[in-house]
N, C-alpha and C positions, 0 to 999 in steps of 0.2 A: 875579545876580537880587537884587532889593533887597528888603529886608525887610518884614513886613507894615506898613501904616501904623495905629499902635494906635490912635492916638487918634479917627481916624476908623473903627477897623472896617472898615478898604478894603487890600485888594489889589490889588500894580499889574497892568496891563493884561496883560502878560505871563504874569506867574505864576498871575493869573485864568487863562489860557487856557492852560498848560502844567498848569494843574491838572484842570482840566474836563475836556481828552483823556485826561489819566492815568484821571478817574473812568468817560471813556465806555469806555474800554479795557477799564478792571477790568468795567465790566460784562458788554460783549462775551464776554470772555473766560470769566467766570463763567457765562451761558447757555448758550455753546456746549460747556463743557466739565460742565455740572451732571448730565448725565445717565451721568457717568461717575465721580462723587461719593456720596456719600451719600445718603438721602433723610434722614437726623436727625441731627443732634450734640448733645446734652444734658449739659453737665457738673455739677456741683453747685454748691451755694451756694457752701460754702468753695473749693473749686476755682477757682473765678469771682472772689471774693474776693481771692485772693490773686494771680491773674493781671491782675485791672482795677482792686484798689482804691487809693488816692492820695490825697493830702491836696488840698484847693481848690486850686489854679496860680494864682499873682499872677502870673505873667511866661508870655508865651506857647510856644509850642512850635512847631517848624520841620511846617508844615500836609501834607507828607510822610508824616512819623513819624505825624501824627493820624490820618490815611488807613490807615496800614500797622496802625495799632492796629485802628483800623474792621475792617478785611476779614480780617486774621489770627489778631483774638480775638474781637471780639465777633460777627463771622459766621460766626466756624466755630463757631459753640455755638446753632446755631438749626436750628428743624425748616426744609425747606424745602419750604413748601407749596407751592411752583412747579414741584418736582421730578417726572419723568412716573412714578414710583415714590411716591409720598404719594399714599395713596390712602385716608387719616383724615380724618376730621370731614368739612366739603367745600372742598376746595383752592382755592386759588384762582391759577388758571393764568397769568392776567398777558399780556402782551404787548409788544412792545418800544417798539412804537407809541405806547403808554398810560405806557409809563416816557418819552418824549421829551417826552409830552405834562405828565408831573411836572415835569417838568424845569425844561421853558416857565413851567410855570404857580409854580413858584418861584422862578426869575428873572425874570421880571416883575413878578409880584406883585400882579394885579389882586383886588382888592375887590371880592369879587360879593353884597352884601346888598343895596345898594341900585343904580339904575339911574343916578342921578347920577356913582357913581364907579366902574362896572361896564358900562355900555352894549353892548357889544358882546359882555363873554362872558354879559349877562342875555341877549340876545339868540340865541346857540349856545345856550344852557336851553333855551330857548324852544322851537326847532327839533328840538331832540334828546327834549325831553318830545315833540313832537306828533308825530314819527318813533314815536316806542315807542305812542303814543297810537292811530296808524293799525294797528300791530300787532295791540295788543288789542282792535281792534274799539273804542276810548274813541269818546263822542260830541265834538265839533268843540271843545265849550264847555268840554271836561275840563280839567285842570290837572294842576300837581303843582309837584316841583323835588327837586332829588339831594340828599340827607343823606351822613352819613357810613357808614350802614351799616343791615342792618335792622332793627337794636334802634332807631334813633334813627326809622326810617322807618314801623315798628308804634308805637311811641309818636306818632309825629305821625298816622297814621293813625287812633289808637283818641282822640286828642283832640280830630280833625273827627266821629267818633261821640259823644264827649261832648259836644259842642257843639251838635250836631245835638237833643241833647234839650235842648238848654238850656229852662230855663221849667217842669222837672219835677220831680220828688225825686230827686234823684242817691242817697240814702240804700235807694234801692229797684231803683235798677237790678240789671240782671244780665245780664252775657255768655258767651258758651257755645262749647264748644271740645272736641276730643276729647284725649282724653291721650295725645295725639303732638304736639302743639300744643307748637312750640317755648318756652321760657321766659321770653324776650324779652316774651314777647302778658303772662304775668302780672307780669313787672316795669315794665312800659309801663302796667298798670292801677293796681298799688299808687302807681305815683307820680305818675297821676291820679286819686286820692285815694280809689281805689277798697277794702273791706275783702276780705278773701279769701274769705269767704263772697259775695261777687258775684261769682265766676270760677266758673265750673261747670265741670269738668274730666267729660267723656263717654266712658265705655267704647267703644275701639275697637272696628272689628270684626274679624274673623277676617286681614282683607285689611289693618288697620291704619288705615283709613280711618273716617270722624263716621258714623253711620246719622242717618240724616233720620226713620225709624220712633221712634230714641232721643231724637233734637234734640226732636220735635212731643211728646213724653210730657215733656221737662224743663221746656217752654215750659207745657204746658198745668196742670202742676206747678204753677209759680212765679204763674203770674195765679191760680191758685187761692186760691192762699198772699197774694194784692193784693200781689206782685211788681209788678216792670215790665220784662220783658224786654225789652233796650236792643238786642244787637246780635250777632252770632254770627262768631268768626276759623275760616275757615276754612285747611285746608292744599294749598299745589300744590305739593308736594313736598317732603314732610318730611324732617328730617333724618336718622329713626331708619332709615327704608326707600325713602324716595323719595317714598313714599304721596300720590296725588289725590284730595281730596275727593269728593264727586259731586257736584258744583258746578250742573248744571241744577237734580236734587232742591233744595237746601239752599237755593240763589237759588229756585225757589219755595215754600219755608216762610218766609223771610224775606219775599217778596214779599208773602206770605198773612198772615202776624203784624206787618208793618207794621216788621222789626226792620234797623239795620244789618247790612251784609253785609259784614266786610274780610279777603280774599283774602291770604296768610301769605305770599309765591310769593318768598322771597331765594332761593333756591335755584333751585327749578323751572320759575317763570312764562317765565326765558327758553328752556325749549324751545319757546315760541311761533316762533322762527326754524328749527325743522324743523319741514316738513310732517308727519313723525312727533308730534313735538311737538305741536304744533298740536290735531291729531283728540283728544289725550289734555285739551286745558283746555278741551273745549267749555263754555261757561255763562260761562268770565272774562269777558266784555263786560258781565255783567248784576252783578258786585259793587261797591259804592259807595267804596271805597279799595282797592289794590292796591300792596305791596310786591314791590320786587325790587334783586337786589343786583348791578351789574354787575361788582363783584370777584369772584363766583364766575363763573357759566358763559355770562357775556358778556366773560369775558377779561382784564380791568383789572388794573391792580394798586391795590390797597389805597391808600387808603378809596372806596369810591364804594357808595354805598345812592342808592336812588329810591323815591319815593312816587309814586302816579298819585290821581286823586281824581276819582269824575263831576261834583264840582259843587265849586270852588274857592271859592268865597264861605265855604261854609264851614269850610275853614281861616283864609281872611282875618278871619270872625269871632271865630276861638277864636285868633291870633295877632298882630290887627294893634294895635299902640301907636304912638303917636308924639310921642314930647318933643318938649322945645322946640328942642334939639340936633338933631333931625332935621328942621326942619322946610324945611331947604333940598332936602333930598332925599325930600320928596313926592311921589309920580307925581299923572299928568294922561293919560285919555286912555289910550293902547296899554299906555305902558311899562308894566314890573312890577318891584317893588321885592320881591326872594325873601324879603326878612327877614320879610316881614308875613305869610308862609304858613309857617313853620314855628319852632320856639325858640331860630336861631340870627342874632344880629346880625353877627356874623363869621365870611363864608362865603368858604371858597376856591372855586377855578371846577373844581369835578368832573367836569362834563359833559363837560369838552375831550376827555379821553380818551379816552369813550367816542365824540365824535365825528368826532376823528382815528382812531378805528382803523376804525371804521364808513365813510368817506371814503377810508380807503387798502384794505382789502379789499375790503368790500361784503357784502351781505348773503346774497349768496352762499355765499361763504367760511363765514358765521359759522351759517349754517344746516349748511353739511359738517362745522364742528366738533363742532357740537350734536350732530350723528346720530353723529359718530366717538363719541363721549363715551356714547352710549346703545349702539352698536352692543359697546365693550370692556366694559360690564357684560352683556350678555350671554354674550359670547365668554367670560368670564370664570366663570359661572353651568353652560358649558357644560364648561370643563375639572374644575368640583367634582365634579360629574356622573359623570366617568368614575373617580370611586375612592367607595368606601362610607366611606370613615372621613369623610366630609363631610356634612353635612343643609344641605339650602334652608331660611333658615327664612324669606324671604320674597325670592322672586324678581325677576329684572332686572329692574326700571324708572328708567326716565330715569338713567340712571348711576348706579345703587342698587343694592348685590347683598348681600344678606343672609346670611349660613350660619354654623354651627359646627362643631365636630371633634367626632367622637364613635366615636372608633375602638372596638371592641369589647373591646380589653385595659384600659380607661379605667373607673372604675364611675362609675354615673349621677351617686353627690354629689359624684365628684371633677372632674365636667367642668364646670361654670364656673370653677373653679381654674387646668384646665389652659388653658381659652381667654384668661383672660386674662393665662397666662403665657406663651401664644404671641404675643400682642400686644405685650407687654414686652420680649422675647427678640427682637422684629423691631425694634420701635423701637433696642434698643441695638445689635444688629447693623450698624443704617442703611442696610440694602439696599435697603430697604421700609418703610413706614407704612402699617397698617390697625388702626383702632381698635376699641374692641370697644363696645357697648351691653347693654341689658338689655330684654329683649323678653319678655314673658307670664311674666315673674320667671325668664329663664335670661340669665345671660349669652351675649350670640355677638358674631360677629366681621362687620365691613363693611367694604367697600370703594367708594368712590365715583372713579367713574373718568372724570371727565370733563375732564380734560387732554388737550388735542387730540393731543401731543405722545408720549405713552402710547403704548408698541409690544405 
């Protein structure tokens, strides 16, 4: 085999393709045996330190050894949110489908900002936006395009709300949200130059969910005060407990106050592909931007975020620029050029994978997973159930299951201590990941279980 070509950065034909089987191996190999692994490996700083650190390499290294370094050090020290056992934060399950479709999509190498040097996967956007568009009930005319995640997909979402007021006193606005409201919604506001006194953070309710009783008192508040309430994030599925807003109420107070409506749903919105699902987002059709993240519970693997939006124009107002550098890749007409709807000029083609996995399953499939994934937080709600040393402290939904330990040999101020040493004590084990949260000022413990794969 003949050695790398340095000075091109090119490897020959061969060793490209003796290397590539090697890495589709190592992956094979690693999915099918992952559920027989750990769900965590965490070593330390210094650990890690002295097992990867090196001085810069002026002279290359046999791409073998780099590979053997890859999967034997630096992957054995990672959680694996893929694992049917991670059952922290919310996983994100992946598919093999969507790793082919990585693959493609970095060998290749297509440009998807603009349509001049993208045509075809602007085109699969296109398709796969108006697929999810038919889902949520979007009108014809809706838009969007995939980000990288849902922080980047609420920030672009809350700056087609700011734009929407453009012409106002941005110094007066105010957006409203309950305090389950993921943190993404206020670091997407601060860096839309929003002060923290315009985030109005709303006592939940009992259920974890915005009261619309509470939203119409903040709102009638702040016009009191020659506020301007600007727009209200609501949640489909939060992360502390799963939590649905009550999305008809809220879409008519916003209707009624004249305010933006954007729908938080990286997590949640895709239970829209179960019919279970479904009945739980009645009102999505009626919010004016909607987030979701297909690297969580439509399967992907990392990075894929979506924005949806009822009225694209304006994004195109609050994003589109065009130098003199671009001015060969102006559209005309149909095409669409993605850079001009959201803050990135260099966009890889995300879409693909959600629509090669969507293509080779169907929608079938990914509605069974959905329901498997809601069906194991139940199932799971229901083994707590049978011992007392457990509390519900907010019940199964959408893959959500809430509880802590509270055995009776425990005293009450030592039981946040012990929950989140049970959390700790699982994490290093690696059998299991379930994290813990803080809910009504107690610590407890969650599990989200929405890995199809989960027995």
């Amino acid at each position: 085999m003949r050695e790398p070509d340095s000075a091109l950065l090119q490897l020959g034909r061969e060793q490209m393709r003796e290397l590539g089987y090697r890495v589709v191996d190592l992956i094979v190999d690693h999915l099918e045996n992952l559920p027989n692994e750990p769900a965590m490996r965490v070593r330390s700083r210094e650990g890690l330190e002295r097992l990867l650190r090196e001085p810069l390499p002026r002279q290359g290294s046999a791409p073998g050894d780099v590979i053997r370094t890859v999967t034997g050090k630096v992957f054995q020290s990672i959680g694996h949110i893929n694992h049917p056992r991670f059952f922290g934060f919310i996983p994100t399950p992946g598919n093999y489908v969507g790793v082919l479709a990585d693959m493609l999509t970095a060998g290749y190498a297509p440009f998807c900002g603009t349509w001049l040097e993208g045509s075809g996967p602007a085109e699969i956007e296109i398709i796969t936006l108006d697929w999810l568009k038919e889902l949520f009930s979007f009108p014809e005319s809706a838009g969007g395009l995939f980000l990288s995640g849902g922080s980047m997909a609420n920030l672009t979402g809350l700056a087609a709300a700011r734009e929407h007021w453009a012409g106002t006193d941005r110094q007066q606005h105010v957006f409203y949200c309950s305090d389950q409201t993921h943190t993404s919604v206020d670091r997407a506001l601060r860096i839309l130059g929003y002060r923290r006194d315009q985030i109005c953070r709303l006592p939940s309710s009992d259920t974890f969910r915005l009261s619309p009783a509470i939203l119409r008192s903040a709102i009638a508040r702040d016009r009191a005060a020659g506020r301007l309430p600007a727009g209200v994030i609501v949640n489909v599925g939060s992360t502390n407990t799963g939590a649905i807003d009550p999305l008809p109420q809220i879409a008519d107070v916003c209707e009624a106050e004249g305010l933006w409506l954007h729908a938080d749903g990286a997590f949640g919105a895709a239970a829209i592909f179960s019919p279970r699902g479904k009945a739980l987002l009645e009102g999505i059709d009626r919010v004016e931007s909607l987030t979701l993240d297909p690297h969580k519970w439509l399967f992907q693997p990392y990075v894929s975020g979506c924005l949806l939006v009822r009225d694209p124009l304006v994004l195109q107002r609050a994003f589109h620029i065009l130098p003199e550098y671009l001015l060969d890749a102006e559209t005309h007409g149909r095409e669409i050029n993605f850079c001009d709807y959201g803050p990135e000029l260099t966009r890889p083609f995300r879409a693909l994978k959600l629509w090669m996995s969507l293509k080779v399953f169907g929608t079938d499939a990914f509605s069974a997973a959905v329901d498997r994934g809601i069906g194991m937080a139940e199932f799971a709600e229901s083994v707590l159930h049978e011992s007392a040393a457990w509390e519900i402290v907010s019940p199964a939904q959408i893959g959500i299951v809430v509880f802590r330990y509270v055995a009776g040999d425990v005293a009450e101020e030592d039981l946040d201590e012990v929950n989140r040493r049970l959390a700790h004590r699982a994490a290093e084990d690696g059998r299991c990941v379930a994290t813990t949260t803080v809910l009504n000022g107690r610590t407890v413990l969650r599990m989200c279980t929405i890995n199809p794969r989960t027995t």
